[in-house]
N, C-alpha and C positions, 0 to 999 in steps of 0.2 A: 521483469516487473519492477523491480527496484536500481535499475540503473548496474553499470557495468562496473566491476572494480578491477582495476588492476592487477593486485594483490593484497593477501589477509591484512586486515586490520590498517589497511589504507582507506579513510574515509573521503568519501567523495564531497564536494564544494553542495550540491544541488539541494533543496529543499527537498523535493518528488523522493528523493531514494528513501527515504526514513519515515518509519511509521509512527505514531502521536497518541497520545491520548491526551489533548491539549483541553482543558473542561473550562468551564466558567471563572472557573479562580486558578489565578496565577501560582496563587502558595496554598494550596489542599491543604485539610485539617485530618481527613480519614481516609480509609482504605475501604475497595478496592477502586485504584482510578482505570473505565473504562472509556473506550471508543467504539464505536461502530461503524465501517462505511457502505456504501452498498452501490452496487453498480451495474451495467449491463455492457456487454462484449459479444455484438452482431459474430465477429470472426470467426469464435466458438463454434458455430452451427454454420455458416457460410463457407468455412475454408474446407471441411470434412465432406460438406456437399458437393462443392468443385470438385476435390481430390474424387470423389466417387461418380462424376459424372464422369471425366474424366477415363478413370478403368472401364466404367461399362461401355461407353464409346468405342475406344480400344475392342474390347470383349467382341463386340458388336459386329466391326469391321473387322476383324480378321475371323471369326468364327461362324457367323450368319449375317453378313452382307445384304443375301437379298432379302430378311426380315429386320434389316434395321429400319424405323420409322423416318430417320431424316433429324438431320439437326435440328430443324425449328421445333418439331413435335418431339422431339428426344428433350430440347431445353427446357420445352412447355414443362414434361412432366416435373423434369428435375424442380422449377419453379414454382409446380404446386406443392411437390412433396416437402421442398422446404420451408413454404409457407405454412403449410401445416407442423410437420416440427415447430417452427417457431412460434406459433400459435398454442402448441401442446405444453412444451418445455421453451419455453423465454431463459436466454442463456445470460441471466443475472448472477450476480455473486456478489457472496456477502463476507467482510474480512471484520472480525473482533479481536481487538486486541487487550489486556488487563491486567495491571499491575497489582499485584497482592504483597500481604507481609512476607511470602515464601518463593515466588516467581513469576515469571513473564507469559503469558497464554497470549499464542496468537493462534485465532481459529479461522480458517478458510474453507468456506461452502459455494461453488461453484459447478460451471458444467460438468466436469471434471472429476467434480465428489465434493467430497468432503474430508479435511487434515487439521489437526492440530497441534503444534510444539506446545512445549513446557520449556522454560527456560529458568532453572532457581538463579536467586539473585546472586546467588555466590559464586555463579559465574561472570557477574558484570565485571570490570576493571573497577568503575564506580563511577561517582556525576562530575557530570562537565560541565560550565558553562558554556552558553554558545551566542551569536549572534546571527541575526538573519537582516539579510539589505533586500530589500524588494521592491517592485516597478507596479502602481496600479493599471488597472486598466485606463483611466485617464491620464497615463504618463507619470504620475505623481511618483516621487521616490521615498521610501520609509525605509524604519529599522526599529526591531525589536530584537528582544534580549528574553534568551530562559535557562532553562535547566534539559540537560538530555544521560538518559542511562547508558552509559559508554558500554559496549563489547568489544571482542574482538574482532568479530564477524562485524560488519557492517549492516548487513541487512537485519541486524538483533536491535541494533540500536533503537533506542526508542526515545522520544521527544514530549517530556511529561510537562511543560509550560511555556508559552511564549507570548509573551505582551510588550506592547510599546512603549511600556513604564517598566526602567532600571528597577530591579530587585536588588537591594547589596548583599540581602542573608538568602536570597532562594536557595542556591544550591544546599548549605547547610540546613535550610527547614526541608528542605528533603533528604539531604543524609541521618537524619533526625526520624522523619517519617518511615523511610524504607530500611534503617538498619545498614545503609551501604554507605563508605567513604567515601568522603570529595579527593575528588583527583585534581593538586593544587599547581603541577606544573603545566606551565601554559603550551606545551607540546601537545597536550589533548583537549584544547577547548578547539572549538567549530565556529568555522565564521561560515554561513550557510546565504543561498541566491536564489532566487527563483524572479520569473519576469512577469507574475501575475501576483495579485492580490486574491482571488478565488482560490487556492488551491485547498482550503478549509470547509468550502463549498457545496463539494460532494458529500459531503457527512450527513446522514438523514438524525445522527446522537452523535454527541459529545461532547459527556460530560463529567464530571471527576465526584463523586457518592463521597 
């Protein structure tokens, strides 16, 4: 889901891997800053249906052969039943993620269930600077500049602002706001890529309270 890492605390080049709560304003004034994204993932429901056509087929032919219905009518039903499933339960899922004075909540509700970490902030390393180069959909090439809550984990990391106007004090108006050090060697800042300009897109909220 977040992209493959090598190893701990190797952060990866991609925009996609790290999650955001990027809000209206570049430099927040209050806490808590939230995101929301939300989505849907046909696979969910699709890949668990083949896998079980699949065994009953199996089942079929080697157990009662001469009461199997036949591929086409065997596929038929599978096709309705997943129809239905998907019509009952729509395999959406929804990821929140929230920065507070005390820690990191990322919650995720999906087909799957429902999970939520805590992450207190004393665990971050602390903020980074970072940069991001990116390619719009018209070809057009940009770059913008924020602030991101460093971990060690990479998939912790989180990305609390980014706009195409140079900040000089963000990072400090957020070691300010969160109580967390800026990490001044440039060993941990993030030059970040992506080849779209939508990838903020999917967000049905995001916004920073």
């Amino acid at each position: 889901m977040f992209g493959k890492v090598s190893r701990y605390d190797e952060h990866p080049s991609k925009l996609k891997t790290y999650r955001d709560v990027v809000g209206r304003s570049a430099t927040p004034s209050t806490l808590p800053l939230l995101s929301e994204s939300t989505g849907s993932s046909p696979w969910h429901i699709i890949m668990p249906l083949v896998l079980l056509f699949l065994i009953v087929t199996e089942l079929c032919l080697l157990w009662a052969p001469s009461m199997f219905l036949g591929w086409l009518t065997h596929s038929l039903i599978f096709l309705i039943l997943g129809a239905i499933v998907y019509h009952l339960c729509p395999p959406q899922w929804t990821e929140r993620v929230e920065v507070n004075e005390r820690e990191v909540v990322f919650e995720f509700l999906g087909f799957t269930g429902y999970r939520v970490d805590r992450i207190p902030l004393a665990q971050y390393r602390g903020l980074i600077p970072i940069t991001h180069s990116g390619t719009a959909s018209s070809g057009t090439k940009y770059r913008e500049y924020g602030v991101a809550l460093r971990h060690a984990d990479p998939t912790k990391t989180v990305i609390l602002s980014l706009s195409s106007i140079y900040h000089e004090h963000a990072v400090n108006h957020f070691a300010q706001l969160l109580n967390v050090k800026p990490l001044r060697d440039e060993k941990f800042a993030l030059s970040l890529e992506s080849k779209r300009a939508t990838w903020r897109a999917k967000k049905d909220q995001s916004h920073a309270i």
